[in-house]
Every structure is written in C-alpha cells, then in structure tokens.
C-alpha positions as CSV (number, residue, x, y, z in Angstrom):
1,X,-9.3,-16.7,-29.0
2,X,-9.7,-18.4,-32.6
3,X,-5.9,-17.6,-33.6
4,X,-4.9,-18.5,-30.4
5,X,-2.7,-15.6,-30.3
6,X,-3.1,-12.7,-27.2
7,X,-5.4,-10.4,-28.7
8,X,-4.3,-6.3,-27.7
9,X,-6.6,-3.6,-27.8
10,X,-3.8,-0.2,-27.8
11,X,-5.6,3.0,-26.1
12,X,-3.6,6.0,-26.7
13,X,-4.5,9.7,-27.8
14,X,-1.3,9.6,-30.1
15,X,-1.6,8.7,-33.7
16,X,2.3,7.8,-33.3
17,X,2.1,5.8,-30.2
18,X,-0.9,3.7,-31.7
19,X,0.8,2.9,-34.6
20,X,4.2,1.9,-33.2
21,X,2.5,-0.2,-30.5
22,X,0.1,-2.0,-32.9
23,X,3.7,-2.5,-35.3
24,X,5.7,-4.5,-31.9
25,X,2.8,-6.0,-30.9
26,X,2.0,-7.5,-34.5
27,X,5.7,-8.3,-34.9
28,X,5.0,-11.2,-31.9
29,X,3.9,-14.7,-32.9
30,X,1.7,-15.1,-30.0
31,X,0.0,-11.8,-30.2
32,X,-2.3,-9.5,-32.2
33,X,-3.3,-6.0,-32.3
34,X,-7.1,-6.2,-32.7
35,X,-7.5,-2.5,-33.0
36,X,-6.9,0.7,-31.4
37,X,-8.7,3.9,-30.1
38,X,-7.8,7.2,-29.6
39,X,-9.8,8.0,-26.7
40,X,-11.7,6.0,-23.8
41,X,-15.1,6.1,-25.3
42,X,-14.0,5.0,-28.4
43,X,-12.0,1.9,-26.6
44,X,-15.2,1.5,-24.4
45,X,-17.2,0.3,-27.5
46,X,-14.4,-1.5,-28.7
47,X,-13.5,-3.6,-26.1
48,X,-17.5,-4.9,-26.4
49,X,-17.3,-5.6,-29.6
50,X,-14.0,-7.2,-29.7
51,X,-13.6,-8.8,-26.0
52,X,-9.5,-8.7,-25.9
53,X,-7.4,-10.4,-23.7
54,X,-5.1,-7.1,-23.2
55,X,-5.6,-3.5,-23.0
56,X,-3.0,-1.1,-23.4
57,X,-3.9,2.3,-21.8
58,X,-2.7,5.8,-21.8
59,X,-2.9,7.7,-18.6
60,X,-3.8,11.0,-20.1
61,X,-6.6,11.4,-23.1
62,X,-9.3,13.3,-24.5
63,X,-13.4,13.1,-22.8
64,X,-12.1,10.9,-19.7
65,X,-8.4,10.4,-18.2
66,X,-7.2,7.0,-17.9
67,X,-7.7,7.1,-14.8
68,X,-11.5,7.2,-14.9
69,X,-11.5,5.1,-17.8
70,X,-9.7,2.7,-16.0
71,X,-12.2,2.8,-12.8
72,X,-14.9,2.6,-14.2
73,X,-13.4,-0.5,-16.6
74,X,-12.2,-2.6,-12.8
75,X,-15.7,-2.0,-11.6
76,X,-17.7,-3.2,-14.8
77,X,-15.8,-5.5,-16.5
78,X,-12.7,-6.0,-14.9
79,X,-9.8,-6.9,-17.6
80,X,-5.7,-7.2,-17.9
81,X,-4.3,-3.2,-18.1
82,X,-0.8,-2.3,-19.2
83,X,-0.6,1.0,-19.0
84,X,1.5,3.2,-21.0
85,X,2.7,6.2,-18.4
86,X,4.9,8.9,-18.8
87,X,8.5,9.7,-17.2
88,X,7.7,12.6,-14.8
89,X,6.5,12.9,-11.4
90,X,3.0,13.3,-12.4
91,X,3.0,10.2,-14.3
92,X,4.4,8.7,-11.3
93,X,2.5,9.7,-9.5
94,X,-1.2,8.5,-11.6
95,X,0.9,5.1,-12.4
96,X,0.7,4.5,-8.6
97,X,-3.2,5.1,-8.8
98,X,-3.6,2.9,-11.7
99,X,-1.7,0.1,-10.1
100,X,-3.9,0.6,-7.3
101,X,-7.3,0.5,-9.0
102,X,-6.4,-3.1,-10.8
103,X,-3.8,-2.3,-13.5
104,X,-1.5,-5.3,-13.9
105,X,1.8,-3.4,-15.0
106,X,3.0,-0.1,-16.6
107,X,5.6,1.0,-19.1
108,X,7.0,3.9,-19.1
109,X,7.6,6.0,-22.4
110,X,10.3,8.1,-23.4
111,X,9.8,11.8,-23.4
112,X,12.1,12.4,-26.4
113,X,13.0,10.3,-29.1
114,X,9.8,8.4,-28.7
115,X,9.6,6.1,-32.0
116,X,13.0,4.6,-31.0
117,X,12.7,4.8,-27.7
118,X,9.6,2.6,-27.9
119,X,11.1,0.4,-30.1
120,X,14.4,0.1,-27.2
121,X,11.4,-1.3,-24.8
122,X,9.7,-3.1,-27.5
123,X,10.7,-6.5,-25.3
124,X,9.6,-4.9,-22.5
125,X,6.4,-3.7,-24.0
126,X,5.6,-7.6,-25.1
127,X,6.8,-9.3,-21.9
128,X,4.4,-7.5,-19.5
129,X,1.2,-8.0,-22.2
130,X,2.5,-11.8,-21.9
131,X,2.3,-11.7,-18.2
132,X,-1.0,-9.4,-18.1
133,X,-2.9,-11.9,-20.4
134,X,-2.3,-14.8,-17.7
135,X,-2.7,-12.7,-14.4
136,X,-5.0,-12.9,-12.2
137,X,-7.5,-9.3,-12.2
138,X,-10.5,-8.3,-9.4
139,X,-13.3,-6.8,-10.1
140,X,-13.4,-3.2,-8.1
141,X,-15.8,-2.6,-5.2
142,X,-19.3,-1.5,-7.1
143,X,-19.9,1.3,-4.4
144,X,-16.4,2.3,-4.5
145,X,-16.3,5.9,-5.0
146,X,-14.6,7.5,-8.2
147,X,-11.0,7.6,-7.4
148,X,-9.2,10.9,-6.9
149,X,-7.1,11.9,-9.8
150,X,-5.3,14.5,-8.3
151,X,-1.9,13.9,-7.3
152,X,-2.1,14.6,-3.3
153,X,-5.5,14.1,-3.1
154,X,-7.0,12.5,0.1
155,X,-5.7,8.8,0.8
156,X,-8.4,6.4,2.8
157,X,-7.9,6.3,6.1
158,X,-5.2,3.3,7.4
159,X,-6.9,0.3,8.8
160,X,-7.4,0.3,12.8
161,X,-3.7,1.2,14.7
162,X,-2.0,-2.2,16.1
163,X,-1.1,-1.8,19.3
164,X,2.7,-1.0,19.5
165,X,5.1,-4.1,19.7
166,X,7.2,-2.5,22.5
167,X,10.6,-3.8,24.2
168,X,11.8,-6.0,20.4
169,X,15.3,-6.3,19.9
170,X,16.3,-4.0,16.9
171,X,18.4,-6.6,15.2
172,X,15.2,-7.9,13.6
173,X,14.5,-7.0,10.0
174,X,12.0,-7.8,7.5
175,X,12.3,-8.5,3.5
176,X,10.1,-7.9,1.2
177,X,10.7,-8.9,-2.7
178,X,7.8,-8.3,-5.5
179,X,7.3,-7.7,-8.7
180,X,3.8,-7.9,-10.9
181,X,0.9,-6.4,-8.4
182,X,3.7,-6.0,-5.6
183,X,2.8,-2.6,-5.1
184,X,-0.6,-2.8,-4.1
185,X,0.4,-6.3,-1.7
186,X,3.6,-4.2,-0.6
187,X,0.5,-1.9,0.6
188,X,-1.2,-4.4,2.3
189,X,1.3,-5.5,4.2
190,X,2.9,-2.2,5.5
191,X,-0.6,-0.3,6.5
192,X,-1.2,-3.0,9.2
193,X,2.4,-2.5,11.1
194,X,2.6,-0.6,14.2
195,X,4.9,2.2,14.5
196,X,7.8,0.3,16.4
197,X,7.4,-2.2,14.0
198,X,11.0,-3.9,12.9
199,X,13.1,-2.5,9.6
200,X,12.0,-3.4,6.3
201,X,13.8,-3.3,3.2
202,X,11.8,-3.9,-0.1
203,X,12.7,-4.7,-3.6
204,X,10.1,-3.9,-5.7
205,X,10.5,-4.0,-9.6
206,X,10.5,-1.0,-10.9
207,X,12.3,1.7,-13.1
208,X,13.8,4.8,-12.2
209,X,11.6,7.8,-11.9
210,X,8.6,5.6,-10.1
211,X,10.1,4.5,-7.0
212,X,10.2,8.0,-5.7
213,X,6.1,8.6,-5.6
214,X,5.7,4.4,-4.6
215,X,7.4,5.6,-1.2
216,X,5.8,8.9,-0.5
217,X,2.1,6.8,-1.2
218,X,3.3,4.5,1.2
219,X,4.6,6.5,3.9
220,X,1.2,8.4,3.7
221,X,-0.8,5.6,4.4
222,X,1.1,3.9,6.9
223,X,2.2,4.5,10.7
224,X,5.8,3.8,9.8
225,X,7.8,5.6,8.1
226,X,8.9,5.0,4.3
227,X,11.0,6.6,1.9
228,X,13.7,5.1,-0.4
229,X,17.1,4.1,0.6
230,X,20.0,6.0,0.1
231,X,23.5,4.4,0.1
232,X,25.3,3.8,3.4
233,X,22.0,5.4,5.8
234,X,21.0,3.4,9.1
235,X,18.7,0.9,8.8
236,X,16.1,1.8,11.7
237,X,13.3,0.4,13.4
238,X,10.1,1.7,12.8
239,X,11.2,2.3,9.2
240,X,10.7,1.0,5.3
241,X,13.2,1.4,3.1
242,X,12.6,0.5,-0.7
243,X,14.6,-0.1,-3.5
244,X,15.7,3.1,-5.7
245,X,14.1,2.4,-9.4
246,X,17.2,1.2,-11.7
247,X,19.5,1.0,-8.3
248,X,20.8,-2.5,-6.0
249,X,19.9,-2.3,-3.0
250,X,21.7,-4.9,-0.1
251,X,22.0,-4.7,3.5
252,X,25.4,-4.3,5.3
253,X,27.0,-4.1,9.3
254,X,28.3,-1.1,10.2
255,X,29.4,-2.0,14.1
256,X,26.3,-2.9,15.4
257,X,24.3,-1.3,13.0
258,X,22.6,-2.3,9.8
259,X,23.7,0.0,6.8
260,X,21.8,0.3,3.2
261,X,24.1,-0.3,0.3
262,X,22.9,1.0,-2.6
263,X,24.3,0.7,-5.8
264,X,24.7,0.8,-9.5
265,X,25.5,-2.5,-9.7
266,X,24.9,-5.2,-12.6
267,X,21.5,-6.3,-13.1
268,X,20.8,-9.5,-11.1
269,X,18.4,-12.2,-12.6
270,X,17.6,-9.4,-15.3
271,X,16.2,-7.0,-12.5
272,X,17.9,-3.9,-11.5
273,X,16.8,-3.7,-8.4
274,X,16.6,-7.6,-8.1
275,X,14.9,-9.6,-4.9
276,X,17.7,-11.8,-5.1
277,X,20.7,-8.8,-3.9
278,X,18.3,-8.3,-1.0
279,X,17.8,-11.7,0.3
280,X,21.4,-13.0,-0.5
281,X,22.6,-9.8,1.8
282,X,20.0,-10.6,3.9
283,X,21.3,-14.2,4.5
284,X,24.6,-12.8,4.9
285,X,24.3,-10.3,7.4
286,X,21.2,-10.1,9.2
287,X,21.2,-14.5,9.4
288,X,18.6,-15.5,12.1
289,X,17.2,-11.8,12.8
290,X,15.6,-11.9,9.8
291,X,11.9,-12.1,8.5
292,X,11.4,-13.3,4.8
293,X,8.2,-11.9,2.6
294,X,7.7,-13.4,-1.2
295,X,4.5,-11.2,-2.5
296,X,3.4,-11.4,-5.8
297,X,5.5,-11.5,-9.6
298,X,6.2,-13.2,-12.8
299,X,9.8,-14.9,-12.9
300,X,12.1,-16.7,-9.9
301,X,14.0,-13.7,-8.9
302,X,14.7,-14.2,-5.1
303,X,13.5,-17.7,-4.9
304,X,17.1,-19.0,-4.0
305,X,18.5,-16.5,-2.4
306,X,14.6,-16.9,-0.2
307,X,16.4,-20.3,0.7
308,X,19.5,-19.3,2.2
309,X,17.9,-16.9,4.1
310,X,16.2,-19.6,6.1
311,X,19.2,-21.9,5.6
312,X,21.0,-19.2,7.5
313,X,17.8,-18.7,10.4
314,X,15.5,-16.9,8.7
315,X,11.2,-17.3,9.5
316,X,9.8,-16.9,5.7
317,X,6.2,-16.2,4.2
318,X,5.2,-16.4,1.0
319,X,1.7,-15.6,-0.7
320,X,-0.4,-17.8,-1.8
321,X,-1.7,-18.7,-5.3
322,X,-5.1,-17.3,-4.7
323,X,-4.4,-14.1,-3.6
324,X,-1.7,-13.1,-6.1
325,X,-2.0,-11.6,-9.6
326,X,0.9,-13.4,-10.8
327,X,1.9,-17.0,-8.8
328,X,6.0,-16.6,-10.5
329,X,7.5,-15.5,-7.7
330,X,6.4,-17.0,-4.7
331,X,5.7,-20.6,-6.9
332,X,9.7,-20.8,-7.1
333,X,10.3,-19.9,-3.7
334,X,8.1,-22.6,-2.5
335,X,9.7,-25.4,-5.3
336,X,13.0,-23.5,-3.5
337,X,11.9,-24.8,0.1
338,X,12.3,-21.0,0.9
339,X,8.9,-21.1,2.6
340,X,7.9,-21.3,6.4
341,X,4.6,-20.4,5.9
342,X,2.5,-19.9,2.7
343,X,-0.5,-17.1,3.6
344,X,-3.3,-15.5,1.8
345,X,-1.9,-11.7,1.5
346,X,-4.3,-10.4,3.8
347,X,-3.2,-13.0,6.7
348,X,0.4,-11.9,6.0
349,X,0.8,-9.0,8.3
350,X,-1.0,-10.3,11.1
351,X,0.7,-13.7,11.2
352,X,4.2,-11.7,11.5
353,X,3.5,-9.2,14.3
354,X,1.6,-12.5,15.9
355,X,5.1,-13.9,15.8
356,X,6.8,-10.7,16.8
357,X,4.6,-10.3,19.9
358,X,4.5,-14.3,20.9
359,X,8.3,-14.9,20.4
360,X,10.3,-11.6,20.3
361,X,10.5,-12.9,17.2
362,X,12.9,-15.7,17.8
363,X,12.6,-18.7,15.5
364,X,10.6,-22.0,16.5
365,X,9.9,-24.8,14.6
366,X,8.7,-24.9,11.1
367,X,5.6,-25.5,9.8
368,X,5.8,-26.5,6.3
C-alpha cells in the first residue's frame, strides 16, 4: 500500500456499474480504484497482479457466477468481498450464500434508476469497503465441496440435536444484536439450540428485501423455528424472531405475554433496525428474564442499551476479538461494562443452554 490509500478492485459484468463504482470510490481520500474486470477470470488475474485490499463483486457474470468465483477466491486466497447484489428474492437469496462462504458485507443495487441510485448509496458503498479493508477474513475449508448455487438447494445437515431443556419458565428471552459477519455468527449460535429452547429476538443489520431469505435459511437449518417478526405477534418459546429489513423491532407485555412491536420508527444510532431498540426494550420489559448476545459489527450500536439490560438483571455474552470479523460491536459493549461473559463464538451457545440447564436460567454472580 505505497499511497496508503485502500486499494479496490470493482468486479461487475456492467460497463455502467464499473464505471460509477470506480467514480465514488476514486472520489474518497483514503481509497483507490486499482482496476476493474468484467468477468471473474479477468478479476482472477488481476487480483495477482495487483494484490488489492478490497474486492467488489457482482453476484451474477459471464464464464463463472460470483458465487463460484467467490468459493473458489475464500479457499485460495482468501480476501475482503463486498458484494454488489441485486433487490429480488434471488439476489437474496445468493447474498445469504455469499455471506456464508466469507463475504464481509453486501450492497444492494437499485433495479431502476441505477446511476443515481448508486450514487444515493455512494456513502454506503464507501463505508462498508472501509470496514471490509480492516476485517478479519478465513480462509475456506480446502476439501469443502463447491457450494450449491441454487436457491433451495440442500443445506448441511445441523450439528448433533441438544437434548431438550424441558420444564424452563417461558418468561426467559434471548437478544441477539449484529451487524458486519452477524449472519453467519447469528448461524452459529441458533443451529446448536434445542427445540424448547427460550425466545429470541435478533437485530441484524440489514435492508429491506434481505431479511426475508436470512430467516427462511435459518429456520432450515435449525430445530427452532425462525421467521421475521410481525408487529404485535406472541413472542414464543421455541421460537426466533428477527428484525424486518428497514423496520424497528422492540419487545412489549401484553398480560403475561411478550408481544413484537414492529415499526417504522426513526433510525436509531443510524440503523434501522438498530441493536440498541431491542435491548433498551429488552431492559424495559423483559428485566431479569433476559439473556444478552453482542456477536459481531463495525460501530457501538447496542453497547449502552447492552448495559442496562444487565443493570436491570440481565446475564450478557459477548464475542470475543478473535472470533469476530469486525471487534466494533462487542469492543463498546465491553468499554460499556455490558458484558458477563466474553466467549469465542463457538463457546457461545453451549455456555447459555449450560446456564439454562444448571440454573433455570436464574442469574448468579458475575464473572467479569
């Protein structure tokens, strides 16, 4: 990095889309468009030559999707990937494969008006290249087979079933807040609870149109159920509810029941959903009942509202450094003193049902 700037490689099969992405990313002062390629051949050669800090990738392209381009890129010479998706439900639906195969972040493009709607999410564009140059990216499995591209196509099989939880009071409720690499960590979490396992609400950052296929991945790969929330619904055990793309999402009484609120409310912190709605509402209503999970994500979004949820009773984990793409997130909510416990991902899940099973889930002393 002799300029010092972030240097951008833009992959796209559109003449347009490669010239208006070069144009914002050249506009930044701490960035550079180092060159561009039409398809993934071209880009494979290029990124030898060139070594840049950032790709930008389009999901569908001439000789070899994205997708394969992008597999084959995480097993060999694993690098930062924005991709650059599409707003329909089969974009959505390869945008959740990409995420999962080691992309950092996605934006999603307009399907009319595409030079000024680009240029609307130019600060978009630039933020999450600024956050992919610094995150954290793994190398994929070597003997990992090539990825199905279909949408549908068979999931792997959910790690061994945890034995059921049986006779825990339903006032309990996890939340979950994430942003950069949350969706893959949201993953890991929710494929190890059992079927009785507590609530869970999740705010995940992410726009409208996207949400929709993040659930139904989920909810095939797990033993609960998950789907996104929809205003004023019962919030049930054995159940995950996630934030609607572009929608707040809070937690309410109803009686003795917990109730979704879900609304077009004001951005919070810049995020629409926002971590921070959740956990305030959480500290509100659900107090000592609750369970508190900070994955992954650039920014402080939730970290405070993190801390009145264990003012208010709350048992909190947060992700460590090491296992996290981005260290935004959870770094705040530890400075917050919002953490009980801070936990590789992987140890996550298993320290919470540990504490389900041992305790009923009541609250004992802290350990940090």
């Amino acid at each position: 990095m002799r300029s010092g700037k972030i240097r951008v490689v833009v992959v796209d099969d559109s003449a347009l889309v490669r010239s208006l992405l070069a144009e914002i990313i050249n506009r930044q002062s701490d960035m550079e468009c180092i060159g561009t390629a039409n398809d993934p051949l071209i880009a494979r050669e290029m990124i030898r030559e060139l070594n840049p800090d950032v790709i930008t990738l389009d999901v569908e392209m001439p000789r070899m999707d994205g997708i394969d381009f992008l597999g084959r890129l995480m097993r060999l010479r694993p690098m930062p990937v924005v991709m650059i998706s599409t707003l329909t439900e089969r974009g959505a639906e390869v945008t959740m494969k990409a995420l999962e195969l080691g992309a950092v972040d996605f934006v999603a493009k307009p399907r009319v008006g595409l030079a000024s709607g680009l240029n609307e999410l130019a600060a978009d564009i630039v933020d999450k290249i600024r956050i992919a140059s610094v995150a954290q990216v793994r190398r994929l499995p070597a003997k990992a087979p090539a990825p199905p591209t279909a949408p549908g196509a068979a999931q792997a099989a959910p790690p061994p079933a945890a034995s059921l939880l049986g006779r825990l009071s339903t006032e309990k409720v996890i939340c979950i807040g994430a942003s950069t690499g949350g969706t893959e960590a949201i993953r890991e979490v929710l494929v190890h609870m059992p079927a009785d396992a507590p609530a869970i609400a999740i705010t995940q950052h992410m726009p409208a149109g996207f949400t929709t296929s993040f659930a139904a991945r989920l909810d095939a790969l797990c033993r609960i159920t998950v789907k996104e929330a929809v205003n004023g619904e019962r919030i049930l055990p054995g159940h995950a509810y996630i934030a609607p793309g572009g929608r707040q999402f809070a937690l309410a009484r109803s009686g003795a029941n917990y109730v979704a609120v879900v609304d077009d409310g004001p951005p919070v912190n810049r995020h629409k959903p926002s971590v921070e709605v959740l956990f305030r509402s959480a500290a509100q209503v659900v107090g000592r009942n609750a369970f508190g999970i900070m994955l992954t994500g650039m920014g402080a979004d939730g970290a405070a509202a993190m801390r009145e949820m264990r003012d208010a009773g709350s048992y909190n984990y947060v992700q460590d450094e090491a296992s996290c793409i981005v260290f935004g997130m959870p770094r705040e909510a530890i400075a917050h003193g919002a953490a009980d416990e801070v936990l590789p991902l992987t140890q996550i899940a298993p320290a919470l049902i540990a504490r389900l099973r041992g305790s009923g889930g009541d609250r004992v002393h802290h350990r940090i």
